[in-house]
N, CA, C and O atoms as a GROMACS GRO file, in nm:
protein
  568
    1UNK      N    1  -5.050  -2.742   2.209
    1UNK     CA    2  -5.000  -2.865   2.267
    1UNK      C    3  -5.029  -2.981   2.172
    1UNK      O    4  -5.123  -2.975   2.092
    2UNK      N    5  -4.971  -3.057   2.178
    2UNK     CA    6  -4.960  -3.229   2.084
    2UNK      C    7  -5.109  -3.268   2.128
    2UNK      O    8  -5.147  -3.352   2.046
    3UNK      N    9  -5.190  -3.249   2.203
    3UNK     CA   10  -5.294  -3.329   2.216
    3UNK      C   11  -5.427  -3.246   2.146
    3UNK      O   12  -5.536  -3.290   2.109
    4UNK      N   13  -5.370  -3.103   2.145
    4UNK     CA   14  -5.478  -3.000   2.059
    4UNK      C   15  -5.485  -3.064   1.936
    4UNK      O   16  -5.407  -3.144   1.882
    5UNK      N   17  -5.630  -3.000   1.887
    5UNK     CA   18  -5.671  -3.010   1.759
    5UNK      C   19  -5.583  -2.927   1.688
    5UNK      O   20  -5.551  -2.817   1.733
    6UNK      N   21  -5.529  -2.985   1.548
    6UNK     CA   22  -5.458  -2.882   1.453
    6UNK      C   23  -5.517  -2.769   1.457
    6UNK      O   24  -5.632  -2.798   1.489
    7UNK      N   25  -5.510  -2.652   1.445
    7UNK     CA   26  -5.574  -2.525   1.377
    7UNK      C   27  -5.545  -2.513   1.260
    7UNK      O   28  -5.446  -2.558   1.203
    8UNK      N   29  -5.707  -2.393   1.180
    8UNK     CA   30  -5.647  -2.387   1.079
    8UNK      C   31  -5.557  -2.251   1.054
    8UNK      O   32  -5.632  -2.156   1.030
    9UNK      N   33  -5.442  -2.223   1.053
    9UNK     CA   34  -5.427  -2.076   1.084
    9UNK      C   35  -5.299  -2.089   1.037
    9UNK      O   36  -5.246  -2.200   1.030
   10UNK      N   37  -5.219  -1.949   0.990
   10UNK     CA   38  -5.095  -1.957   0.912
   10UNK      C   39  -4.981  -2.009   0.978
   10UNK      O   40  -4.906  -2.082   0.913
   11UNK      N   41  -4.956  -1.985   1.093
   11UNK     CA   42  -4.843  -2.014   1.203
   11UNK      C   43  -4.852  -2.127   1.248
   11UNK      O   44  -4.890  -2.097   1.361
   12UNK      N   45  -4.845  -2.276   1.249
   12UNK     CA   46  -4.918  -2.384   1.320
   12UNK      C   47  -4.768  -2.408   1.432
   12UNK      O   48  -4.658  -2.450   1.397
   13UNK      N   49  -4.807  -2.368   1.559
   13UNK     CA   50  -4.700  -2.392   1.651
   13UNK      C   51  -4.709  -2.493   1.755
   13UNK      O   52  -4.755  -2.441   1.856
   14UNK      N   53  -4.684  -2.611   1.771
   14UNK     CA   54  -4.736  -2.728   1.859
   14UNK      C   55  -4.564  -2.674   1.967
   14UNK      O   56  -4.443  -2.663   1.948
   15UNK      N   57  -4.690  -2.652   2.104
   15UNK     CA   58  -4.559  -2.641   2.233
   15UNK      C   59  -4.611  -2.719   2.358
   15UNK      O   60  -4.726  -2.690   2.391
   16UNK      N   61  -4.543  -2.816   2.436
   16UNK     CA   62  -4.564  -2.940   2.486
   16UNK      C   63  -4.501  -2.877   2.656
   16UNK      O   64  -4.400  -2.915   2.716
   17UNK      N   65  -4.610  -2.762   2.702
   17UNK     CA   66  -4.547  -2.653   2.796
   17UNK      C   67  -4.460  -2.736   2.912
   17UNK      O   68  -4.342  -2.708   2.934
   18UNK      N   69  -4.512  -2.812   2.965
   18UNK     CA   70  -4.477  -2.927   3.084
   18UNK      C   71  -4.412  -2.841   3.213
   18UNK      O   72  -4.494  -2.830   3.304
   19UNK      N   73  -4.358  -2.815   3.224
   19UNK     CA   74  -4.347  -2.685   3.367
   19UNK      C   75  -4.311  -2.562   3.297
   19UNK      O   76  -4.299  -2.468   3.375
   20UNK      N   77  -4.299  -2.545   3.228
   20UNK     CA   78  -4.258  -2.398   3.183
   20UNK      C   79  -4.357  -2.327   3.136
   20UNK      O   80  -4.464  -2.380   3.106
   21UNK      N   81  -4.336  -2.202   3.123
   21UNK     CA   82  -4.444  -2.071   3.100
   21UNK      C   83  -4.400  -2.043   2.921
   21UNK      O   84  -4.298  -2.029   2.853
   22UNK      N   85  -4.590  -2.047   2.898
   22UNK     CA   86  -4.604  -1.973   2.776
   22UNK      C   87  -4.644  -2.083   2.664
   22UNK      O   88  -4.572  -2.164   2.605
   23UNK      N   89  -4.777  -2.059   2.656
   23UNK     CA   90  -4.848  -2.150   2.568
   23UNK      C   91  -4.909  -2.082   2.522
   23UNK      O   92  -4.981  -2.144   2.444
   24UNK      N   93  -4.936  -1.948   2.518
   24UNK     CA   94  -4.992  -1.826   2.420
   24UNK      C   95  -5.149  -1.789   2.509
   24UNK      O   96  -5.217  -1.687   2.502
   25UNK      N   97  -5.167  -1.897   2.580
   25UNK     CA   98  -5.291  -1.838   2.655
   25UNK      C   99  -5.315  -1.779   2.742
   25UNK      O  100  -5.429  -1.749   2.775
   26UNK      N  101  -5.160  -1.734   2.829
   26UNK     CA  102  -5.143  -1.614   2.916
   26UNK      C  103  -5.168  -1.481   2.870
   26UNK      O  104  -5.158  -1.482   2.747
   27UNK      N  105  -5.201  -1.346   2.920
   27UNK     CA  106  -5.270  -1.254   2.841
   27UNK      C  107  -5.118  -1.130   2.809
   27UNK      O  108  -5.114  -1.026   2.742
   28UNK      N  109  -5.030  -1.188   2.875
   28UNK     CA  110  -4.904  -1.118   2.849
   28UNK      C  111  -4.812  -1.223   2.688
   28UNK      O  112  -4.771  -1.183   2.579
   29UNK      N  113  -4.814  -1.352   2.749
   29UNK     CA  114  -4.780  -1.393   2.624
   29UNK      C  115  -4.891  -1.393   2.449
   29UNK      O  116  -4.848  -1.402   2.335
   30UNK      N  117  -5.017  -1.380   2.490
   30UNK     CA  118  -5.067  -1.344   2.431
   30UNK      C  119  -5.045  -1.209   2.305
   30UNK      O  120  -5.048  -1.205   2.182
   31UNK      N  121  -5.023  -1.121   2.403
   31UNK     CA  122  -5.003  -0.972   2.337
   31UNK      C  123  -4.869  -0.962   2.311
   31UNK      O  124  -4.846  -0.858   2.249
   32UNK      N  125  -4.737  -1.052   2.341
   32UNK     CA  126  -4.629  -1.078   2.288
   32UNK      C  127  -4.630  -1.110   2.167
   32UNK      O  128  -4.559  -1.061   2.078
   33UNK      N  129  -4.755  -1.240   2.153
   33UNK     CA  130  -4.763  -1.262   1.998
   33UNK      C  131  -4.806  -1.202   1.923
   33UNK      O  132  -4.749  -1.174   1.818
   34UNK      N  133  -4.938  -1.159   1.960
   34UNK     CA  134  -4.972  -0.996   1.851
   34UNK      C  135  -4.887  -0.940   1.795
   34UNK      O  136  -4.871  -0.942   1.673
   35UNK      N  137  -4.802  -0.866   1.895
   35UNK     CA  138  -4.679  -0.767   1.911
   35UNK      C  139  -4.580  -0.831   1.729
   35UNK      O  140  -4.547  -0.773   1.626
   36UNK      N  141  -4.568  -0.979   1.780
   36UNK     CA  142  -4.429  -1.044   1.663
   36UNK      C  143  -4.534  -1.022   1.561
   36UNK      O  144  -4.524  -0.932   1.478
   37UNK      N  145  -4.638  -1.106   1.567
   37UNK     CA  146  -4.723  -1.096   1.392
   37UNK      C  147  -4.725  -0.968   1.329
   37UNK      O  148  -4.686  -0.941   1.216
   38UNK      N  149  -4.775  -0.893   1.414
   38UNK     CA  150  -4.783  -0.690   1.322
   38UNK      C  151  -4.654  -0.656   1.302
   38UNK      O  152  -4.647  -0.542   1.254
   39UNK      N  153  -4.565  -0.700   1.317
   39UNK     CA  154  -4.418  -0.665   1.273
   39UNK      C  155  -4.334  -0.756   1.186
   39UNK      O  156  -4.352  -0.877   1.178
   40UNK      N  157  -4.240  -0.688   1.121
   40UNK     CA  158  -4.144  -0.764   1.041
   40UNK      C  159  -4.063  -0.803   1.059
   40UNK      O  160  -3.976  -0.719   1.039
   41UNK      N  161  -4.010  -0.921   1.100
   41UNK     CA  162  -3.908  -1.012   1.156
   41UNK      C  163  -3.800  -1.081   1.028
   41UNK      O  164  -3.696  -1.145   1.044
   42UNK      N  165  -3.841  -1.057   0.952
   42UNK     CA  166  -3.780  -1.158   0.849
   42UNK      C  167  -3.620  -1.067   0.832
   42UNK      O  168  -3.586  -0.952   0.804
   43UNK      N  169  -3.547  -1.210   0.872
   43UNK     CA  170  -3.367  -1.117   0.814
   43UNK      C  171  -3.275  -1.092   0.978
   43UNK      O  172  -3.154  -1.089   1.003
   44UNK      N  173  -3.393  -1.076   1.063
   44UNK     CA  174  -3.344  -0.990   1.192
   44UNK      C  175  -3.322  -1.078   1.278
   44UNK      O  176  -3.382  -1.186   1.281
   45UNK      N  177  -3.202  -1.032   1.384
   45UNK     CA  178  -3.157  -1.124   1.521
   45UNK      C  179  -3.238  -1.086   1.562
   45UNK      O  180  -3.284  -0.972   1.561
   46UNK      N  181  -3.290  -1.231   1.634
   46UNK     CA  182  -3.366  -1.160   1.804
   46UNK      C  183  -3.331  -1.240   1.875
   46UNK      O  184  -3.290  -1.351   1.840
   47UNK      N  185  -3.344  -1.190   2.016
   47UNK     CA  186  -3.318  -1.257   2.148
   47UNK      C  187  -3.513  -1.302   2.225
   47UNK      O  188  -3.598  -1.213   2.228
   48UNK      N  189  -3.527  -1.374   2.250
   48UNK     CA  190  -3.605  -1.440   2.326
   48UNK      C  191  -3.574  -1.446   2.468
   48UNK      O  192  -3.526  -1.551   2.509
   49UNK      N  193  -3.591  -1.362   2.542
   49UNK     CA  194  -3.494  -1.375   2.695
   49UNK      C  195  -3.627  -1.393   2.767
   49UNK      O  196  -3.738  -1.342   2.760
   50UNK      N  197  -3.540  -1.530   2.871
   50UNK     CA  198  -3.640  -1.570   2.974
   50UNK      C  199  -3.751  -1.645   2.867
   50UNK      O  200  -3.861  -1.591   2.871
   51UNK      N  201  -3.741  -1.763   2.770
   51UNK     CA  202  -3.808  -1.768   2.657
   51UNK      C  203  -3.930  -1.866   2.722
   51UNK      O  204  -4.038  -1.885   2.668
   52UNK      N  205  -3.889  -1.922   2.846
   52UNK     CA  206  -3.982  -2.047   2.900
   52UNK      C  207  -4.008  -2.162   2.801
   52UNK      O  208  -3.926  -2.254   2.794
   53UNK      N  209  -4.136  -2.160   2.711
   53UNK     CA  210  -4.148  -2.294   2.602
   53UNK      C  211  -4.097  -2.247   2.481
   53UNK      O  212  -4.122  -2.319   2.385
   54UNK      N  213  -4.011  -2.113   2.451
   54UNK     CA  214  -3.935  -2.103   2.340
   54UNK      C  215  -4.102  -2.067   2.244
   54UNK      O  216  -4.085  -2.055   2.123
   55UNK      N  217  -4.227  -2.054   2.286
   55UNK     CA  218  -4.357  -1.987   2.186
   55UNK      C  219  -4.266  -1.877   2.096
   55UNK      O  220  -4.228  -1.890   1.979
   56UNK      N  221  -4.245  -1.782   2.174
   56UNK     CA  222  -4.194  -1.621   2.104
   56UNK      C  223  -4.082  -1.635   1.996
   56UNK      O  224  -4.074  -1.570   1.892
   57UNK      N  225  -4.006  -1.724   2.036
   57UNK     CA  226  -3.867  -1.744   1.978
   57UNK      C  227  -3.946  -1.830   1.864
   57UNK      O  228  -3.929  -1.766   1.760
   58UNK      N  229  -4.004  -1.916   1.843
   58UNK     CA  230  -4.059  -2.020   1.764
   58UNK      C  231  -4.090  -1.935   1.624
   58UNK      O  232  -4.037  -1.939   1.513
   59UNK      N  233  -4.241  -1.825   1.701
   59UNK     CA  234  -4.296  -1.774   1.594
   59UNK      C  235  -4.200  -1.702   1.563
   59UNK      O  236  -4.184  -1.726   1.443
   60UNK      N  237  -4.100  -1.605   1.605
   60UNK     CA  238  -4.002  -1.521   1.548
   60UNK      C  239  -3.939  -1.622   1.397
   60UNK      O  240  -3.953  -1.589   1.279
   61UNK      N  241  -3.882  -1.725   1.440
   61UNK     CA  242  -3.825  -1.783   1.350
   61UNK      C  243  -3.951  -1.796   1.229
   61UNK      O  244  -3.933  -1.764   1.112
   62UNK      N  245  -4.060  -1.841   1.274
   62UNK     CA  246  -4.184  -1.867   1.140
   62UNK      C  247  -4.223  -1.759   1.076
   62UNK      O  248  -4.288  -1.764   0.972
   63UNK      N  249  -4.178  -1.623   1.149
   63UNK     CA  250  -4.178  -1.485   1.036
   63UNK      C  251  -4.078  -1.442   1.001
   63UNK      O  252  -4.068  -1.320   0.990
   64UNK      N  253  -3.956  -1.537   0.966
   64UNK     CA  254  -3.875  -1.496   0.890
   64UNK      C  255  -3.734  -1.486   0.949
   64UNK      O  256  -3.628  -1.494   0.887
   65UNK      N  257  -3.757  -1.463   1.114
   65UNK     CA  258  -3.616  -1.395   1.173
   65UNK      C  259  -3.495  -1.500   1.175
   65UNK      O  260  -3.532  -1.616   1.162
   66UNK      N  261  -3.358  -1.481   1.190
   66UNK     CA  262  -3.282  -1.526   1.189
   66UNK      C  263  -3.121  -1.422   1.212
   66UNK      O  264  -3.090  -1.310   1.174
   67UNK      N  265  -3.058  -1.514   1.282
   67UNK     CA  266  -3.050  -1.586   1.423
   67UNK      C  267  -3.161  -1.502   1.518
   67UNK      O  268  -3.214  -1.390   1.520
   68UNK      N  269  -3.161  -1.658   1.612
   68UNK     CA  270  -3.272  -1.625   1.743
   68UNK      C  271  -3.161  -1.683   1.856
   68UNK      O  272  -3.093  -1.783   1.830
   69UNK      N  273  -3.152  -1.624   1.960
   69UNK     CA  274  -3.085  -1.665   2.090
   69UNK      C  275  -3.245  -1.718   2.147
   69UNK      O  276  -3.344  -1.720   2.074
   70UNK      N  277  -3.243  -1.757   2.287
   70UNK     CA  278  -3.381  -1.806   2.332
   70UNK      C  279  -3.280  -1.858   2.507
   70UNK      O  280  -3.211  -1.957   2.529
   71UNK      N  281  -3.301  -1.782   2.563
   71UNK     CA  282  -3.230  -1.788   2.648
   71UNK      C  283  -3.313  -1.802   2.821
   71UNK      O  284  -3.379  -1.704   2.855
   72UNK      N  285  -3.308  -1.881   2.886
   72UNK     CA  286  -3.372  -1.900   3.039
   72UNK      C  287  -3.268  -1.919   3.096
   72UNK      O  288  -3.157  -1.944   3.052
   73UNK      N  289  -3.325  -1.900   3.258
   73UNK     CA  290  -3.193  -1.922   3.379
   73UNK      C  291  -3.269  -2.084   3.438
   73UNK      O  292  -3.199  -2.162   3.503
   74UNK      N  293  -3.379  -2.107   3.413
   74UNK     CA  294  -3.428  -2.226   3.469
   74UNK      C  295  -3.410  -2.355   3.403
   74UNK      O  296  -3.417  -2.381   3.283
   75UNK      N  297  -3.392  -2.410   3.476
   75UNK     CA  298  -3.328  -2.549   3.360
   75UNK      C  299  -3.452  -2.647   3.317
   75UNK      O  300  -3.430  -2.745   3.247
   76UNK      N  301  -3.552  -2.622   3.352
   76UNK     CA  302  -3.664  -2.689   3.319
   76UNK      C  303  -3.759  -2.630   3.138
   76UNK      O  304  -3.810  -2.683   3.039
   77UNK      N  305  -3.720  -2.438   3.214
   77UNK     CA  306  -3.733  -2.396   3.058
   77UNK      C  307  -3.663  -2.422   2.943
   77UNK      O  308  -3.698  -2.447   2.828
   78UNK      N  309  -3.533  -2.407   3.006
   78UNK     CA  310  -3.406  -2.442   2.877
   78UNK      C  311  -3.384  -2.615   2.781
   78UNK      O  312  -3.335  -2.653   2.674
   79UNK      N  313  -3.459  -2.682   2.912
   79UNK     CA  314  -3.499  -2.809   2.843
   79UNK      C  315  -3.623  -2.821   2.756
   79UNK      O  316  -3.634  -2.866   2.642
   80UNK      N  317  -3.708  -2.772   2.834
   80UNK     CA  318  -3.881  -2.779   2.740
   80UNK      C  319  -3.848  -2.670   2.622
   80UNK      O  320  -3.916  -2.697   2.523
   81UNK      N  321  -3.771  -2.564   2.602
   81UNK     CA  322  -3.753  -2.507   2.467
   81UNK      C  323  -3.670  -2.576   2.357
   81UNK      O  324  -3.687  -2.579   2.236
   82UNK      N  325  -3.565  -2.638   2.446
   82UNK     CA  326  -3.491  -2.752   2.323
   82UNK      C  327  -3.586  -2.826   2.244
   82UNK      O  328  -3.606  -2.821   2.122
   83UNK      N  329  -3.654  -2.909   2.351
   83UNK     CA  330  -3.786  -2.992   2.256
   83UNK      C  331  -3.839  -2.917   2.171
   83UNK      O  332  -3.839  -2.942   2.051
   84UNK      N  333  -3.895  -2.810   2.226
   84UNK     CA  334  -4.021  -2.767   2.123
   84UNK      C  335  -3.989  -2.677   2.020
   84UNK      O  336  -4.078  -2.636   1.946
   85UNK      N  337  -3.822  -2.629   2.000
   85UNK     CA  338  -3.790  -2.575   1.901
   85UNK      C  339  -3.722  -2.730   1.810
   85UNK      O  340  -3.697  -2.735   1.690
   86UNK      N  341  -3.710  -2.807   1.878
   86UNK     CA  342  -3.692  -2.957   1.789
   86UNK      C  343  -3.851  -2.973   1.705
   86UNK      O  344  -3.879  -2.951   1.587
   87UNK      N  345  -3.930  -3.014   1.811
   87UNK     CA  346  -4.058  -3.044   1.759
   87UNK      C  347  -4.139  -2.968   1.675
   87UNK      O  348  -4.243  -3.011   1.625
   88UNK      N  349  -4.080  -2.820   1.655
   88UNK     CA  350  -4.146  -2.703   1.545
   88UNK      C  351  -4.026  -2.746   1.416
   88UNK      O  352  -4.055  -2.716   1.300
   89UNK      N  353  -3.912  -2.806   1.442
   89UNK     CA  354  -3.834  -2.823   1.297
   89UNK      C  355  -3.782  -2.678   1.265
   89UNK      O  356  -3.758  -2.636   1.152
   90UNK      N  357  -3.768  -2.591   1.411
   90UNK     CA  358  -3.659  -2.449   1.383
   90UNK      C  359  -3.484  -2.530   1.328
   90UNK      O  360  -3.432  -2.640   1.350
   91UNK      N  361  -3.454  -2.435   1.271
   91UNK     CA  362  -3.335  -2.462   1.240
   91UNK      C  363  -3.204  -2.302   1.242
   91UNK      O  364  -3.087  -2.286   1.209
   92UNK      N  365  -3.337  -2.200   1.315
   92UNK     CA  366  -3.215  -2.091   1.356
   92UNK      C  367  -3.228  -2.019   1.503
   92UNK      O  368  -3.204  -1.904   1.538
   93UNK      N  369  -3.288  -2.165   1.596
   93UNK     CA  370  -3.294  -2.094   1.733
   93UNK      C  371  -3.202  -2.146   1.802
   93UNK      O  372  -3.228  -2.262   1.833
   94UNK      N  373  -3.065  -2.090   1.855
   94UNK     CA  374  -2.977  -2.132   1.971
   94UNK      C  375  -3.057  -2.100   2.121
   94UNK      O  376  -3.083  -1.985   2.158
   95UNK      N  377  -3.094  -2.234   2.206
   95UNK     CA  378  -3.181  -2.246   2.329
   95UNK      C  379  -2.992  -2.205   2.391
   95UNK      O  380  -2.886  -2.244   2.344
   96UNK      N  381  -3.016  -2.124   2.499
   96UNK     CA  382  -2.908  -2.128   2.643
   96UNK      C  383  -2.970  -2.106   2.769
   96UNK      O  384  -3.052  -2.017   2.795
   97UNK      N  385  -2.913  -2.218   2.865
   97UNK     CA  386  -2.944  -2.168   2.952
   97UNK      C  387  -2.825  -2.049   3.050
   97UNK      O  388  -2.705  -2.065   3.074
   98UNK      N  389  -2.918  -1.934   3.089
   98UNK     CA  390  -2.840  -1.846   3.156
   98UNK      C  391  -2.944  -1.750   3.217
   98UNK      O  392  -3.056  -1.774   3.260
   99UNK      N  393  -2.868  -1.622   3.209
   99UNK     CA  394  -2.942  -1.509   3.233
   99UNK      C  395  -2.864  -1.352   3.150
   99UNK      O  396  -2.771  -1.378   3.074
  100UNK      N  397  -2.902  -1.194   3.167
  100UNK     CA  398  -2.859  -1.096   3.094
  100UNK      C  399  -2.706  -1.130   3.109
  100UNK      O  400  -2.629  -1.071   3.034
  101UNK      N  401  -2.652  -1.226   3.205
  101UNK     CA  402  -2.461  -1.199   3.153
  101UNK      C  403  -2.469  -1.251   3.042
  101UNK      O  404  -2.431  -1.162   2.965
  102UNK      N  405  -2.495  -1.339   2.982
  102UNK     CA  406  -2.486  -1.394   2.878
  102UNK      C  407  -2.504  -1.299   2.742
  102UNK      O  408  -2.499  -1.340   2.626
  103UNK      N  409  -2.517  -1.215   2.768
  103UNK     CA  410  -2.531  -1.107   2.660
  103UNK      C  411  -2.436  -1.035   2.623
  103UNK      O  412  -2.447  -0.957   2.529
  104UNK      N  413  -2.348  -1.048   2.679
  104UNK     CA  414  -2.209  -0.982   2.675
  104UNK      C  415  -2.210  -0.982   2.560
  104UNK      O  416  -2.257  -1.084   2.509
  105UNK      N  417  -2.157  -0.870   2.463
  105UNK     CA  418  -2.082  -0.873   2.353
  105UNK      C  419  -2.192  -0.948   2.217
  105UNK      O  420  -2.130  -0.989   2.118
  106UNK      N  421  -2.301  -0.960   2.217
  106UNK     CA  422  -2.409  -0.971   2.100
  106UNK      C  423  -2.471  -0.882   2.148
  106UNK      O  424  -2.483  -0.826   2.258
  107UNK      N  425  -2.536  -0.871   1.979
  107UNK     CA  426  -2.623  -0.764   1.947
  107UNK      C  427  -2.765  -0.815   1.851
  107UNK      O  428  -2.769  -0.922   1.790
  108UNK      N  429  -2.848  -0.738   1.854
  108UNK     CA  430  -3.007  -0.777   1.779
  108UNK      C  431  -3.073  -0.703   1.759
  108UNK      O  432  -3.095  -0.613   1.841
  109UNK      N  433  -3.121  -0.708   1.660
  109UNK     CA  434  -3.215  -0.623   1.583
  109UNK      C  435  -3.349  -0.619   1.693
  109UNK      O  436  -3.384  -0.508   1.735
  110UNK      N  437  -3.419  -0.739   1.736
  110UNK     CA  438  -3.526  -0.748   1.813
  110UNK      C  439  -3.476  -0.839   1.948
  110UNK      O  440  -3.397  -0.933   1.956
  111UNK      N  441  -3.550  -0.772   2.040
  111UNK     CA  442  -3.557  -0.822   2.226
  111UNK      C  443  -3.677  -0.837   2.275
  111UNK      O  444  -3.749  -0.755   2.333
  112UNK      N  445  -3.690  -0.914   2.257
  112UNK     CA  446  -3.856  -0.958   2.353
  112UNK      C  447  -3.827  -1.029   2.489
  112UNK      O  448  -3.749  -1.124   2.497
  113UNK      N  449  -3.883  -0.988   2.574
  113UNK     CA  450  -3.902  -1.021   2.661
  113UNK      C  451  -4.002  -1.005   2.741
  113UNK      O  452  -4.040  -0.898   2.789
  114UNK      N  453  -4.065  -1.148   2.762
  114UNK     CA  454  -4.202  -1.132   2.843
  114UNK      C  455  -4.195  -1.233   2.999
  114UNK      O  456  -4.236  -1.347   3.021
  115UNK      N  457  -4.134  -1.143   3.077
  115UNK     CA  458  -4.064  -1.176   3.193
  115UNK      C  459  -4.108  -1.150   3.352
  115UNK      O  460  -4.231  -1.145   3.356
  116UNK      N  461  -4.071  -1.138   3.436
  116UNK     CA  462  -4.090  -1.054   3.608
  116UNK      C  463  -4.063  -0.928   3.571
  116UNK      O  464  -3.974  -0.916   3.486
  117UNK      N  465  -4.123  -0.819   3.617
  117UNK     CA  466  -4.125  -0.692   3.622
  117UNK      C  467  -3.991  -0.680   3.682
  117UNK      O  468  -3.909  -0.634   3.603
  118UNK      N  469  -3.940  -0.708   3.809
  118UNK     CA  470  -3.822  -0.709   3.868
  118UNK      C  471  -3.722  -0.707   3.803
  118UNK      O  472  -3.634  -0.623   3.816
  119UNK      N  473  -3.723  -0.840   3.691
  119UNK     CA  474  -3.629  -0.906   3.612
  119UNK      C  475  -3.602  -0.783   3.524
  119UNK      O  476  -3.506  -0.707   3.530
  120UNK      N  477  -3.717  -0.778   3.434
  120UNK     CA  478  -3.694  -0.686   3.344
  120UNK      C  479  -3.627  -0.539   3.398
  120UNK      O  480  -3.546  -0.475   3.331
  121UNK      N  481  -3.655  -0.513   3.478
  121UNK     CA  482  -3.569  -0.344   3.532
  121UNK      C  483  -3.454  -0.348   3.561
  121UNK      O  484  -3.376  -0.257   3.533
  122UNK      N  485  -3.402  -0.504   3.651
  122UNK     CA  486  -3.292  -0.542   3.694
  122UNK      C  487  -3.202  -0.555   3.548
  122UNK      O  488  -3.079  -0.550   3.554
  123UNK      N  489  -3.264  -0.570   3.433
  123UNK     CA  490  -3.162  -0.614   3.331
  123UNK      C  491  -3.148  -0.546   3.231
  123UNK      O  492  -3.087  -0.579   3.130
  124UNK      N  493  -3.235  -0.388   3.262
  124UNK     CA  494  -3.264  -0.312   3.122
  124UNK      C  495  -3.142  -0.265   3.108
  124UNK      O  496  -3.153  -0.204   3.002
  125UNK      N  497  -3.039  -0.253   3.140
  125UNK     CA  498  -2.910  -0.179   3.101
  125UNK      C  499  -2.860  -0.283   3.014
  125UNK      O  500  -2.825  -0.240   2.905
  126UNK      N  501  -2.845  -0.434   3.036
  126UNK     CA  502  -2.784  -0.491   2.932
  126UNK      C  503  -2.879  -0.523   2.796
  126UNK      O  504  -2.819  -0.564   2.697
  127UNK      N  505  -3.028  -0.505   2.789
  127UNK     CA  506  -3.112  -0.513   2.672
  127UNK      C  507  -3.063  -0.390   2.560
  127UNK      O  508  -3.048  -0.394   2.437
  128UNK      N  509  -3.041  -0.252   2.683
  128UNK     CA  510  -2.984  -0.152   2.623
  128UNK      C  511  -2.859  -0.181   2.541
  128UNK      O  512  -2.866  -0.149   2.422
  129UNK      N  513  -2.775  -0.222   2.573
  129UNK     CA  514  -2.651  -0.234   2.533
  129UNK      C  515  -2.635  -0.386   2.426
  129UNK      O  516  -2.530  -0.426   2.376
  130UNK      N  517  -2.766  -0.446   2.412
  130UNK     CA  518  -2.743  -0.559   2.305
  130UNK      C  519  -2.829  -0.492   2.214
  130UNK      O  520  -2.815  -0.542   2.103
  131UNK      N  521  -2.916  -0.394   2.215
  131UNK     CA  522  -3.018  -0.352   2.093
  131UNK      C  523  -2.950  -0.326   2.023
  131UNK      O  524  -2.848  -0.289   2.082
  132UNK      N  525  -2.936  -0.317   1.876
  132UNK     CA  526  -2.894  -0.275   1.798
  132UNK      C  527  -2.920  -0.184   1.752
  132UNK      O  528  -3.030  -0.208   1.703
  133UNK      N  529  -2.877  -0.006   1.712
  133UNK     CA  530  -2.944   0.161   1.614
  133UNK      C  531  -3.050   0.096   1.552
  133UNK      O  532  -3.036   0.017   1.459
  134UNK      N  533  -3.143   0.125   1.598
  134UNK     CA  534  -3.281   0.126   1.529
  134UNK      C  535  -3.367  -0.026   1.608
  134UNK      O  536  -3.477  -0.072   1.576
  135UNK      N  537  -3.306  -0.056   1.677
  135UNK     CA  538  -3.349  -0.180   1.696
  135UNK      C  539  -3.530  -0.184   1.780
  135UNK      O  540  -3.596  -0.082   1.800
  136UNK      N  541  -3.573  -0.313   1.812
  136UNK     CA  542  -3.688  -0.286   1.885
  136UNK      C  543  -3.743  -0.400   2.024
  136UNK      O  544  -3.771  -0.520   2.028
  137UNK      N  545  -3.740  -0.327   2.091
  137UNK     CA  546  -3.758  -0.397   2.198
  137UNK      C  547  -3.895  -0.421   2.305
  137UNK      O  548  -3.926  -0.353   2.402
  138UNK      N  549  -3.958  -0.532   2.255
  138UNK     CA  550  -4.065  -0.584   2.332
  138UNK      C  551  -4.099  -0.628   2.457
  138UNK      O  552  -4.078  -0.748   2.470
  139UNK      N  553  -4.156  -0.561   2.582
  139UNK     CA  554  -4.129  -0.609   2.715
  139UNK      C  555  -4.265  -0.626   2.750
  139UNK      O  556  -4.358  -0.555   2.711
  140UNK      N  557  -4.274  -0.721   2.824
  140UNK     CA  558  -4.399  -0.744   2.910
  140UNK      C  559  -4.382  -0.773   3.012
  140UNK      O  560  -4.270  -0.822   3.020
  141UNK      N  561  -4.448  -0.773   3.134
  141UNK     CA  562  -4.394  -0.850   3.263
  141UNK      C  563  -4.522  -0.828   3.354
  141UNK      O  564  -4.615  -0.758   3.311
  142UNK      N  565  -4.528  -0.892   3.492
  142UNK     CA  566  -4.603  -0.906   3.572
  142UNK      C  567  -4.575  -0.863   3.714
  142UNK      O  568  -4.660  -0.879   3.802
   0.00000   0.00000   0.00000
């Protein structure tokens, strides 16, 4: 958050959560981020679904990835990710607000989603059908 002390650490991600989920100190968004750092992102689409403060989508872009979708159905997330992919100075995250219709017809190398357990089961057929041969897909939920 803007009022934290800088860190000193390779990724410096300032996110200004304000109603939305995911400031890295949840223990699911947490292990989301693990998950992006031990892997290679650089070159690759990913989708950010259900992105809340756009954290996942952020660091995706700071290891390299490109294009990022970053997509919520709540309009409070889809606003607080505009900012804070403004305020990180991304320049390859498209924020939408929606939900899995919106997937129609794209495809991605990487799918993260750290979402409702519900959500996620309710939508695994279209994650299926946007992964790309070989692709990899990150889920967490509650």
């Amino acid at each position: 958050a803007p009022f934290h002390e800088k860190p000193d650490t390779k990724f410096d991600i300032v996110i200004e959560p304000k109603m939305s989920f995911g400031t890295g100190h949840h223990e699911t968004t947490h292990m989301m981020i693990q998950h992006i750092l031990k892997n290679d992102f650089d070159g690759k689409s990913v989708l950010d679904m259900g992105c809340g403060t756009g954290v996942l989508a952020i660091l995706a872009e700071m290891k390299g990835a490109k294009p990022i979708d970053a997509i919520d159905y709540d309009n409070w997330c889809y606003l607080n990710s505009l900012e804070n992919v403004d305020r990180n100075n991304c320049k390859h995250i498209t924020v939408c607000e929606g939900d899995a219709n919106l997937l129609e017809g794209r495809s991605y190398d990487v799918i993260i989603a750290n979402i409702n357990r519900n959500i996620l089961l309710n939508d695994m057929e279209a994650y299926v059908k946007s992964l790309n041969a070989n692709g990899t897909l990150f889920l967490s939920g509650f």
